[in-house]
N, CA, C and O of each residue as an XYZ file, in Angstrom:
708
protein
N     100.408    -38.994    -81.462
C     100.982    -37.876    -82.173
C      99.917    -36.815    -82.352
O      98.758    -37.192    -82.529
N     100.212    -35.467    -82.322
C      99.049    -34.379    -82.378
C      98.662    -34.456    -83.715
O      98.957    -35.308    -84.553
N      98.075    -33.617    -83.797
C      97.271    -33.772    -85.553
C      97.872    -32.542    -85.732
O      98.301    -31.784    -84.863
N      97.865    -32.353    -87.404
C      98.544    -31.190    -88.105
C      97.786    -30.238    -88.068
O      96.677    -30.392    -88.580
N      98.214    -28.613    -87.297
C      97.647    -27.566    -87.872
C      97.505    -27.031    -89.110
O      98.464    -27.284    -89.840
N      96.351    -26.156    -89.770
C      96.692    -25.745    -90.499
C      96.630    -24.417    -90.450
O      96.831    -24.084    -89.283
N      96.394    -23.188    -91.353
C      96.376    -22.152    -91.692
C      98.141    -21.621    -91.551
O      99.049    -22.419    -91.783
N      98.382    -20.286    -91.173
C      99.309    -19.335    -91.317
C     100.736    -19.997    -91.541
O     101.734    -19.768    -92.225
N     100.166    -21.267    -90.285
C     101.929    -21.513    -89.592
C     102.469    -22.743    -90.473
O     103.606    -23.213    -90.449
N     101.112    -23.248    -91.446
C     101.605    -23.976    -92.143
C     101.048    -24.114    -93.325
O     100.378    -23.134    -93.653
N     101.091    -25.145    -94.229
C     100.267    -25.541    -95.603
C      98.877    -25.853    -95.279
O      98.680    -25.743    -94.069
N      97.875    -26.193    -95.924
C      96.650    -26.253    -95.574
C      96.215    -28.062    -96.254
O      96.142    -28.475    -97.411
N      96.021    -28.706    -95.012
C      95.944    -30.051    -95.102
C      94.614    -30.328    -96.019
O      94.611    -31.343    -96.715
N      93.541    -29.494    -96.035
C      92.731    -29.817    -96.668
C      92.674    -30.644    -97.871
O      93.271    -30.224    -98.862
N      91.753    -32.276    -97.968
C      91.834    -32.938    -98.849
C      93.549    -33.920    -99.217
O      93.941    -34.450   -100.256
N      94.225    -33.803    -97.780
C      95.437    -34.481    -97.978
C      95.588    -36.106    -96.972
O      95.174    -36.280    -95.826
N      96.087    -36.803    -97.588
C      95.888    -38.284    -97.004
C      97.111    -38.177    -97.020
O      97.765    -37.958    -98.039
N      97.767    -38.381    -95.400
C      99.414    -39.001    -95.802
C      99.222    -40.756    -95.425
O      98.439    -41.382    -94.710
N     100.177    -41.069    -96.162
C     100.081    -42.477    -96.408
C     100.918    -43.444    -94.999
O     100.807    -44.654    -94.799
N     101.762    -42.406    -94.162
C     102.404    -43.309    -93.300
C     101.336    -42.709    -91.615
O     101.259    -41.617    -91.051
N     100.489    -44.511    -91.244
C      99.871    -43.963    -90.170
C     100.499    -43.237    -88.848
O      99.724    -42.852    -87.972
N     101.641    -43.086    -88.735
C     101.898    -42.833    -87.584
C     101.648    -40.865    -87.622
O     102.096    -40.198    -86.689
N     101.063    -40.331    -88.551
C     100.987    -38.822    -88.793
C      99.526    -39.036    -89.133
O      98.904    -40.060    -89.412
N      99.126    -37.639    -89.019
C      97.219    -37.099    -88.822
C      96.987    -37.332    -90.361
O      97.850    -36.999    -91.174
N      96.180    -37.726    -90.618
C      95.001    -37.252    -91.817
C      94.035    -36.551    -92.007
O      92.918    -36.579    -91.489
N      94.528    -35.811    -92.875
C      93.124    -34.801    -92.337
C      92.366    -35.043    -94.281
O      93.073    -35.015    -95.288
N      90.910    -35.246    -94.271
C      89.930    -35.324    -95.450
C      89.169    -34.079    -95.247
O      88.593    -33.822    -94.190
N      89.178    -33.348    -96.229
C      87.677    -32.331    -96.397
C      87.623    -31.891    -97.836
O      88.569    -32.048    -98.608
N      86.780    -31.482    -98.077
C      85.946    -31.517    -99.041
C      87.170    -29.714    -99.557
O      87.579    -28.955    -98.679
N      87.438    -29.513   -100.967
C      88.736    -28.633   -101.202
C      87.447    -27.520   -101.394
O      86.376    -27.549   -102.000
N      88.227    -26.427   -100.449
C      87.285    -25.185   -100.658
C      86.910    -24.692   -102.040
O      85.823    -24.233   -102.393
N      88.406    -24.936   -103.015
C      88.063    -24.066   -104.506
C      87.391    -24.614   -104.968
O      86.650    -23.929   -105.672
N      87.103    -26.071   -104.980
C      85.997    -27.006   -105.726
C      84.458    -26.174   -105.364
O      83.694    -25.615   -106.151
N      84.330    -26.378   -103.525
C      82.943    -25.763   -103.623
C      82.629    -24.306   -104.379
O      81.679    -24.105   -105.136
N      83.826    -23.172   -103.930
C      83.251    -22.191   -104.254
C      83.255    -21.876   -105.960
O      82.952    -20.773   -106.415
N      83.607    -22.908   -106.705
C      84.204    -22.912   -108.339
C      82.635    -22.958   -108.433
O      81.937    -21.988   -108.729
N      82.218    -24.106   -108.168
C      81.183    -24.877   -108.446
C      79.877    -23.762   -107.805
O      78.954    -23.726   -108.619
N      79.628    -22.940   -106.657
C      78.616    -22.439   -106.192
C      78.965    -20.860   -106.800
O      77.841    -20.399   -106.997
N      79.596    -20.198   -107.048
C      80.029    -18.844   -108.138
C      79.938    -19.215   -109.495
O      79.340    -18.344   -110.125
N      80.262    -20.072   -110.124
C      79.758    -20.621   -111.491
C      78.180    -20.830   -111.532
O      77.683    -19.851   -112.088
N      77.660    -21.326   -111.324
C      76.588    -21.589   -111.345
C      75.305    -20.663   -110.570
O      74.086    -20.667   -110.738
N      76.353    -19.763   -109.508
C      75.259    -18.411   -109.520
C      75.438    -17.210   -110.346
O      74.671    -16.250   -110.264
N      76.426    -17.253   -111.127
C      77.017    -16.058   -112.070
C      75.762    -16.637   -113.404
O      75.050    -15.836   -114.009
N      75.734    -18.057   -113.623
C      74.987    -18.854   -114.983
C      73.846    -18.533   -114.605
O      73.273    -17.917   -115.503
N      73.080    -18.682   -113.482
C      72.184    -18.445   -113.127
C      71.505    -17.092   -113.072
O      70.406    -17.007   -113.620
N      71.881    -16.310   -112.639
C      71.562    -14.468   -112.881
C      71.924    -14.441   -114.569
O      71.430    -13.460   -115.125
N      72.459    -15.070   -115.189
C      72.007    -14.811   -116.874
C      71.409    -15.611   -117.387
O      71.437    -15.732   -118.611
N      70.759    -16.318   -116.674
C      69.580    -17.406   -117.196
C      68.084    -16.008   -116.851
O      67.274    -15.438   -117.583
N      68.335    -15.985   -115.634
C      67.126    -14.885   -115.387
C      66.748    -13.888   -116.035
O      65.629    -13.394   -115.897
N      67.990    -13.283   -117.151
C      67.467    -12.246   -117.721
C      67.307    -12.828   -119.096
O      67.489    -12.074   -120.051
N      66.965    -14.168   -119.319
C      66.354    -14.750   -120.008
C      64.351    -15.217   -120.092
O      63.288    -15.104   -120.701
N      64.975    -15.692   -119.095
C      63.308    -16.290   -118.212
C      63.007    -14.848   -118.187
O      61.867    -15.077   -118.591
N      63.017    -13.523   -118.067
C      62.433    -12.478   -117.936
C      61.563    -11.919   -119.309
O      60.372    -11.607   -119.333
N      62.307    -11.902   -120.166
C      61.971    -12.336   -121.339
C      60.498    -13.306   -121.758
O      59.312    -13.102   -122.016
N      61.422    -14.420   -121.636
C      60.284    -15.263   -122.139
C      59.274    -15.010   -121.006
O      58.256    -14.981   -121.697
N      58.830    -14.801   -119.707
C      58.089    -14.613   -119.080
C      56.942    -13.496   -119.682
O      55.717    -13.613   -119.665
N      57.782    -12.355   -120.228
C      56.810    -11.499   -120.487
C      56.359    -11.731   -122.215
O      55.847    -10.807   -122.847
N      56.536    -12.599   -122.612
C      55.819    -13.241   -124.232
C      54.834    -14.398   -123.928
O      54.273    -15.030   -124.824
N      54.635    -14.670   -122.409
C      53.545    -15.724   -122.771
C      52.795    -14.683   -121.784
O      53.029    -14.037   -120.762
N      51.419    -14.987   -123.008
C      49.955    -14.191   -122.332
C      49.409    -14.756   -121.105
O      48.600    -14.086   -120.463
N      49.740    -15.848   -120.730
C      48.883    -16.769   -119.382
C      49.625    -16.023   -118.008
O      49.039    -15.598   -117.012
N      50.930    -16.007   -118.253
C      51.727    -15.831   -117.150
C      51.474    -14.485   -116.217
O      51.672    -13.326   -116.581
N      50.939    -14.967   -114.789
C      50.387    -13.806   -114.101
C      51.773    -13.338   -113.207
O      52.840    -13.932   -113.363
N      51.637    -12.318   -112.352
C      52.713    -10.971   -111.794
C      54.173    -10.822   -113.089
O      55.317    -11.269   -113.006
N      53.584    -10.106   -114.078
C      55.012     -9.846   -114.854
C      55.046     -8.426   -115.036
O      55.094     -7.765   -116.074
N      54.989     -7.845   -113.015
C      55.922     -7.004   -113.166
C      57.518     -6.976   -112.228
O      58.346     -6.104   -111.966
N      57.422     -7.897   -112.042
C      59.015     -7.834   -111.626
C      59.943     -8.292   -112.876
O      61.122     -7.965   -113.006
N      59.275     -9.031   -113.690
C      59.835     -9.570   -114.938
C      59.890     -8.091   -115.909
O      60.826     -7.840   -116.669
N      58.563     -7.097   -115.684
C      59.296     -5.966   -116.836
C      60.082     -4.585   -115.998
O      60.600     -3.620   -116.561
N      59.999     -4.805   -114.647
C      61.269     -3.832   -113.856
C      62.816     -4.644   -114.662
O      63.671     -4.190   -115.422
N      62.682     -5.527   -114.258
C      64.370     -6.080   -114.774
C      64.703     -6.236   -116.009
O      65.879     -6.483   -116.274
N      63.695     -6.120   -117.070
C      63.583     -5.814   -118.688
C      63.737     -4.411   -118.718
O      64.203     -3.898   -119.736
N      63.380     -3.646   -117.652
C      63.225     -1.816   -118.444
C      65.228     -1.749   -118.089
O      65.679     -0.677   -118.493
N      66.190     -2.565   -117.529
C      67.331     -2.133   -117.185
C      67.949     -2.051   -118.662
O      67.496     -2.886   -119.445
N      68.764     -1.307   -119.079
C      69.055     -1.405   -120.995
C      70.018     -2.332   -120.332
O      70.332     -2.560   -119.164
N      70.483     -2.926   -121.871
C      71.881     -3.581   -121.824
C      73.290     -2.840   -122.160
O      73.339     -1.984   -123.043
N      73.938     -3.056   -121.732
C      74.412     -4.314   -120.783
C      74.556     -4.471   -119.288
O      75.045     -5.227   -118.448
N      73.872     -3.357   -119.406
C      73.919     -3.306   -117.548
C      72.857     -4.553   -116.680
O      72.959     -4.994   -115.535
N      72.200     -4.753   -117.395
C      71.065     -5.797   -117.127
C      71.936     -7.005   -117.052
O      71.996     -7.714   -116.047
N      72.547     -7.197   -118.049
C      73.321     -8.504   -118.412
C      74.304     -8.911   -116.855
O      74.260     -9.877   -116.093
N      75.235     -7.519   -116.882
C      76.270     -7.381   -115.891
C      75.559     -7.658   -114.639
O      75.643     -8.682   -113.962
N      74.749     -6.469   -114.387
C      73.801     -6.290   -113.025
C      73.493     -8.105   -112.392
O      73.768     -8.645   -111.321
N      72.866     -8.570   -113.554
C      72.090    -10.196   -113.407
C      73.475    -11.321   -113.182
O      73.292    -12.388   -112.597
N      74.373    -11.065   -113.534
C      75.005    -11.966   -113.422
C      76.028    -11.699   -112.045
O      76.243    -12.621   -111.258
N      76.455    -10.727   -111.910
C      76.821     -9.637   -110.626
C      76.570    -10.344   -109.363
O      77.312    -10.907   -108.558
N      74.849    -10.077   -109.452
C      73.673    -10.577   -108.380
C      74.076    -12.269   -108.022
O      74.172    -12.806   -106.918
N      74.276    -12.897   -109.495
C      74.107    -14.029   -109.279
C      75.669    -14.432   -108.531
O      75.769    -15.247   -107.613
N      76.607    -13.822   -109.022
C      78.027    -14.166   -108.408
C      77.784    -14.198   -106.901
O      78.017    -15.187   -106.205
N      77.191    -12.789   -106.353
C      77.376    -12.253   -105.100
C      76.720    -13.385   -104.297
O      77.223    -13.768   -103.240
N      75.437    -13.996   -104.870
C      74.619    -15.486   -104.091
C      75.478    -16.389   -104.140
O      75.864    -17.014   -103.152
N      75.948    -16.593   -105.523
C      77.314    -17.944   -105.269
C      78.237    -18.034   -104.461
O      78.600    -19.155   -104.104
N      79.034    -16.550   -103.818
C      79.808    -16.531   -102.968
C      79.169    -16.760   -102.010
O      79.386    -17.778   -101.353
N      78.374    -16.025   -101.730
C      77.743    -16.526   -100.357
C      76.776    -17.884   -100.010
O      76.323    -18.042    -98.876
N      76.523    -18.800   -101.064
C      76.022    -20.293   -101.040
C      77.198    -20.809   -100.776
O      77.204    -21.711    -99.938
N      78.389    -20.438   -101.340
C      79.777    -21.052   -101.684
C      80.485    -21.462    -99.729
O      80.589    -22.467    -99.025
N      80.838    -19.786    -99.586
C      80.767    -19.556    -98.005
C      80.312    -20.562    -97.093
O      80.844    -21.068    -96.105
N      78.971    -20.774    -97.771
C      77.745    -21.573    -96.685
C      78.289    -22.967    -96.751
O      78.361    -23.728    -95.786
N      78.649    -23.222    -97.921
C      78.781    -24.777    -98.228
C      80.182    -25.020    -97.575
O      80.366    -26.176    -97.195
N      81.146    -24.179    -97.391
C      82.554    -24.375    -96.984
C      82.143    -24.651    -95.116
O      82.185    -25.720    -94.507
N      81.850    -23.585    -94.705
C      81.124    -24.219    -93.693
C      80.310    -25.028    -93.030
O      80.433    -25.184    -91.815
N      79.293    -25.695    -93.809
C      78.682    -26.669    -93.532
C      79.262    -28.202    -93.850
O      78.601    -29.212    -93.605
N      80.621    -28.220    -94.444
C      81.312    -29.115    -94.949
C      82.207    -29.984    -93.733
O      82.960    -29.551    -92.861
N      81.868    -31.123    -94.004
C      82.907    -31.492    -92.908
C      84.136    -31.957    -93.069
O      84.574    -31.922    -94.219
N      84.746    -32.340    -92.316
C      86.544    -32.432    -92.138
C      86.618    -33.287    -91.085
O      86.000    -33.126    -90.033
N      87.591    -34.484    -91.406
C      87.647    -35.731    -90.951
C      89.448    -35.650    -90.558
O      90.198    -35.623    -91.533
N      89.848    -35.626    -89.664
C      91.163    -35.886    -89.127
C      90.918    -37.280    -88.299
O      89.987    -37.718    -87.622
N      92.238    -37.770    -88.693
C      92.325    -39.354    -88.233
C      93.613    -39.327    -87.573
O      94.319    -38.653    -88.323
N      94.179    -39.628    -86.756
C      95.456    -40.043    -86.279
C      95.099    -41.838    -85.845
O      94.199    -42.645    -86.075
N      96.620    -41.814    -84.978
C      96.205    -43.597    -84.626
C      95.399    -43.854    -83.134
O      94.853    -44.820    -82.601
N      95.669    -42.292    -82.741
C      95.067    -42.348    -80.829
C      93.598    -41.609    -81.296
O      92.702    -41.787    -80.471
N      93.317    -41.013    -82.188
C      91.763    -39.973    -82.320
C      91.495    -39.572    -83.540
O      92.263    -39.513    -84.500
N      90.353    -39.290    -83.476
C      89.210    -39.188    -84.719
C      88.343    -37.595    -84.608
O      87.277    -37.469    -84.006
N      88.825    -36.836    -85.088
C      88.205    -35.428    -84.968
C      87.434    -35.343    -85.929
O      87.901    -35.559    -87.048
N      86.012    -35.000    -85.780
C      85.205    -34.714    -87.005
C      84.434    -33.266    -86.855
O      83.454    -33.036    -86.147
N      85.038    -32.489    -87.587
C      84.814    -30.850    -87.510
C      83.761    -30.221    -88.484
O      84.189    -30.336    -89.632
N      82.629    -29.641    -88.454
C      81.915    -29.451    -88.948
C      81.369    -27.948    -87.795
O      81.466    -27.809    -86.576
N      80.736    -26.929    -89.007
C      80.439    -25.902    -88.864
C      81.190    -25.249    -87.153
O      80.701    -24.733    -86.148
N      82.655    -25.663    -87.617
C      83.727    -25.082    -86.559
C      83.443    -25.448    -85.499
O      83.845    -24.732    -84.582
N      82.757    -26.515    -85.181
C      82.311    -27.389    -83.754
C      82.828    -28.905    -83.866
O      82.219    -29.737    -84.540
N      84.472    -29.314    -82.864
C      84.404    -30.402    -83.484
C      84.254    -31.641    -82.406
O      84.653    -31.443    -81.259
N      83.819    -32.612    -82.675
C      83.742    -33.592    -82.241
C      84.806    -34.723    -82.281
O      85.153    -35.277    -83.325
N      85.384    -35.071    -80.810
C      86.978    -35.397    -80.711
C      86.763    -37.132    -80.056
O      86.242    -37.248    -78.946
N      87.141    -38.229    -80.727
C      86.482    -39.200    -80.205
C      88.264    -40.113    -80.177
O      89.199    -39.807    -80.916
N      88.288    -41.343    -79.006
C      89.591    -41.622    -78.652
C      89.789    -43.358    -79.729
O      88.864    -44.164    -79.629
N      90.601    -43.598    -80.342
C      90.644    -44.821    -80.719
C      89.742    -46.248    -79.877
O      88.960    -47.010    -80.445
N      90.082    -46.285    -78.621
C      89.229    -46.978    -78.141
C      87.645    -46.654    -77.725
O      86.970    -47.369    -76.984
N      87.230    -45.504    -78.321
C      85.462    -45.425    -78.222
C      84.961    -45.337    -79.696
O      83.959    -44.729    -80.074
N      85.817    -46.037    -80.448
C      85.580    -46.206    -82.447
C      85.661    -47.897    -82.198
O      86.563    -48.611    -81.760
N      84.385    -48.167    -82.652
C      84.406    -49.998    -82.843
C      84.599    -50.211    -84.284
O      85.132    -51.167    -84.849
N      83.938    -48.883    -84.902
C      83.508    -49.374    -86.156
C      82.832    -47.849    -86.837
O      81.860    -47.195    -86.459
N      83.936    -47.583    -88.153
C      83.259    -46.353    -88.864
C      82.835    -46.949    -90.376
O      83.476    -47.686    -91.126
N      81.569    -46.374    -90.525
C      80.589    -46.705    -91.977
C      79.974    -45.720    -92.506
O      79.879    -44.569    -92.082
N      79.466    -46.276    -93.638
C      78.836    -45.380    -94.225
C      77.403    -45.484    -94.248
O      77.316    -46.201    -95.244
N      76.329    -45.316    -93.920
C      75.124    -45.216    -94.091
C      74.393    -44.089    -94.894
O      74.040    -42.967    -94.532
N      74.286    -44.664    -95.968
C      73.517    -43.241    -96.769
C      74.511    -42.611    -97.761
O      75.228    -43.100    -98.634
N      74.271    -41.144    -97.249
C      75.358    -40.259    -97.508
C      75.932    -39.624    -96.122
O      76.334    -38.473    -95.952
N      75.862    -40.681    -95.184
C      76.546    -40.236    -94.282
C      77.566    -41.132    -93.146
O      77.529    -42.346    -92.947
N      78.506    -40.072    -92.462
C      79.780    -40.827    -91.824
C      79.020    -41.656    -90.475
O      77.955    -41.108    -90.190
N      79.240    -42.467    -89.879
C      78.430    -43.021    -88.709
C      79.643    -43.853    -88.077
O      79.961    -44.942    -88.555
N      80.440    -43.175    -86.757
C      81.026    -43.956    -85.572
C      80.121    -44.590    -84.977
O      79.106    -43.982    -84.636
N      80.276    -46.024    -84.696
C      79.865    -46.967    -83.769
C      80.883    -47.099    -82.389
O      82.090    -47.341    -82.406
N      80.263    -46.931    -81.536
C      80.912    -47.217    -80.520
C      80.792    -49.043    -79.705
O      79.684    -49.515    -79.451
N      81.908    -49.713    -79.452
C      82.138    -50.458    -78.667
C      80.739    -51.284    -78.469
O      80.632    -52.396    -78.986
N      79.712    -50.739    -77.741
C      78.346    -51.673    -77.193
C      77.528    -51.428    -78.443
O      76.370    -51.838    -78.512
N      78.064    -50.816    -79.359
C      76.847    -50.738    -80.771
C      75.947    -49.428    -81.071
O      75.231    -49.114    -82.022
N      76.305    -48.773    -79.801
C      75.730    -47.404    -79.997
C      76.162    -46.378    -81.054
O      77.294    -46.400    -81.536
N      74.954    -45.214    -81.501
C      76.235    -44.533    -82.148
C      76.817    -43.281    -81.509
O      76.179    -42.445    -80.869
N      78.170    -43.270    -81.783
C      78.881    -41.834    -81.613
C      78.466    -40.616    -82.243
O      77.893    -39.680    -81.685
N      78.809    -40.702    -83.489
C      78.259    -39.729    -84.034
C      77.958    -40.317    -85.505
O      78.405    -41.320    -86.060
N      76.803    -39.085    -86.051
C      76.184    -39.463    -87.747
C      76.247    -38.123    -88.074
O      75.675    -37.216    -87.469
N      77.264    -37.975    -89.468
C      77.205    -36.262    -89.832
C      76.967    -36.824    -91.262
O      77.119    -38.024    -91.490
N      76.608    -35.975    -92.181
C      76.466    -35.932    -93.301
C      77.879    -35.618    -94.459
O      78.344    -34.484    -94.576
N      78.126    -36.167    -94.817
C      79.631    -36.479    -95.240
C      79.596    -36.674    -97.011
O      78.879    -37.569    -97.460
N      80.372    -35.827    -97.937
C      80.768    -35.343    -99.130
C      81.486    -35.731    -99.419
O      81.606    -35.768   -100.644
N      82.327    -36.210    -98.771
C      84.086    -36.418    -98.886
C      83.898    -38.377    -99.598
O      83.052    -39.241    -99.366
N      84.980    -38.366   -100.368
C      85.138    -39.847   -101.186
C      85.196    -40.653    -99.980
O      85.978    -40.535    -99.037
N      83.909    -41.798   -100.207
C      84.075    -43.118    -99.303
C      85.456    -43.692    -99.180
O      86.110    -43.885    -98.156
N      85.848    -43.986   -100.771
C      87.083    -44.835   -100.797
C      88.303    -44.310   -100.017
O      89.138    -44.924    -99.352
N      88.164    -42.964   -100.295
C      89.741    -42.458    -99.662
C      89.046    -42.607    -97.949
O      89.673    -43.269    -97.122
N      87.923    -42.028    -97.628
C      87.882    -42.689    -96.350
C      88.181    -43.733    -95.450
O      88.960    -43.839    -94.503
N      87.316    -44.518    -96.020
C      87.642    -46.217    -95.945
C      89.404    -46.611    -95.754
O      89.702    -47.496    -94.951
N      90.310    -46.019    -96.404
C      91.417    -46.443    -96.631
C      92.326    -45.359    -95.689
O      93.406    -45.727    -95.228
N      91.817    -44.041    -95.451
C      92.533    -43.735    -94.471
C      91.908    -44.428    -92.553
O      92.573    -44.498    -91.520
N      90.655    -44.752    -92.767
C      90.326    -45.290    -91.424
C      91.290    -46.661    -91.204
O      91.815    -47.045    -90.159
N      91.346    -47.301    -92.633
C      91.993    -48.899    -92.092
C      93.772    -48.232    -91.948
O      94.556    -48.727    -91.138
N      94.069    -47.348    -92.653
C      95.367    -46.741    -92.710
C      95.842    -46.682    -90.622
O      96.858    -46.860    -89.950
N      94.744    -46.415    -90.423
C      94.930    -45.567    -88.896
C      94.829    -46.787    -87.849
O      95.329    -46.774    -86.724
N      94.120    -47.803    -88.395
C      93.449    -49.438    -87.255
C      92.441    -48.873    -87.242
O      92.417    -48.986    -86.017
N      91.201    -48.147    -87.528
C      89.709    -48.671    -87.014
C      89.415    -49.711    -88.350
O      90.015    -49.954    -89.398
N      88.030    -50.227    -87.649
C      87.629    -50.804    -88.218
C      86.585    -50.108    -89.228
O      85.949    -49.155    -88.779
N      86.317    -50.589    -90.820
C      85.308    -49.965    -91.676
C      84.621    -50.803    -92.382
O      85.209    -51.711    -92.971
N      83.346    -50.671    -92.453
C      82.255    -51.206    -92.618
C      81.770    -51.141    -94.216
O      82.001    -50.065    -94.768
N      81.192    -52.066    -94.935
C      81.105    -51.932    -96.086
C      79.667    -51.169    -96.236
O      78.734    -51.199    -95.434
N      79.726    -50.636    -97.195
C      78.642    -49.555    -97.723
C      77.267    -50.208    -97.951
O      76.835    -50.981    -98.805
N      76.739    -49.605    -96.863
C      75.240    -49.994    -96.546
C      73.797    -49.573    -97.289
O      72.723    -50.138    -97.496
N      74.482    -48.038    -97.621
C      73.467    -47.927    -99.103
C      73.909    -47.360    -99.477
O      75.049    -47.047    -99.134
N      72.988    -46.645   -100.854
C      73.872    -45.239   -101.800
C      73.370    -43.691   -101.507
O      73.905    -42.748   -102.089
């Protein structure tokens, strides 16, 4: 059976396990999570800085504090806005980075697509002996013991594990943390 498109023509499979194997699975890591998580924390971050700017310029030891009193001479609240602004605009674009560097695991019962930075790697039920986890990462074994492929993988072991046995490969118990 083909695997499910996503975007325009349909819903967006991302992070969806269907439960009957004879249809695709597709696992990835949910875009709003990364970019919640990488825009939060660069928005927190650009108003942490116009903190540390601050305290930077009250301790006497601390040498180059003049980039610390350029970003103090901005009045408020534009400093405030400006700093946190800055920090959004890095989060989107860490956010971006992380959506792309994320991988995406489609399973059917004939193939195993593993898509990462829009390059994907398409492997046939019979060249999967055996998928595990090593580390923090996904690792196909092929047939003579070789490996297929090792990507670095985000996505929940468990729901992995359970869509690989969902599909017939075989899965390997967790080799480290």
């Amino acid at each position: 059976m083909d695997m499910e498109k996503s975007g325009p023509s349909g819903p967006d499979p991302r992070g969806r396990t269907v439960a009957d194997s004879g249809e695709a699975t597709v696992l990835a890591e949910p875009v709003w999570q990364l970019m919640l998580v990488c825009v939060g924390c660069g928005s927190v971050g650009g108003w942490l800085l116009t903190l540390l700017a601050d305290l930077w310029l009250s301790l006497p030891w601390v040498p180059m504090k003049g980039p610390a009193r350029l970003l103090t001479s901005v009045p408020e609240p534009w400093l405030t806005v400006g700093a946190v602004a800055a920090g959004l605009a890095l989060g989107v674009l860490v956010g971006f980075t992380a959506v792309y560097e994320s991988l995406t695991v489609r399973l059917s019962d004939s193939r195993v697509v593993l898509t990462i930075r829009e390059s994907d790697q398409e492997f046939t039920h019979d060249e999967i002996a055996l998928a595990c986890r090593d580390g923090k990462q996904l690792v196909l074994v092929a047939p003579d013991g070789g490996e297929l492929a090792r990507e670095k993988c985000g996505l929940p072991w468990r729901r992995l594990a359970e869509a690989f046995a969902a599909h017939g490969y075989d899965w390997g118990a967790p080799q480290r943390s």
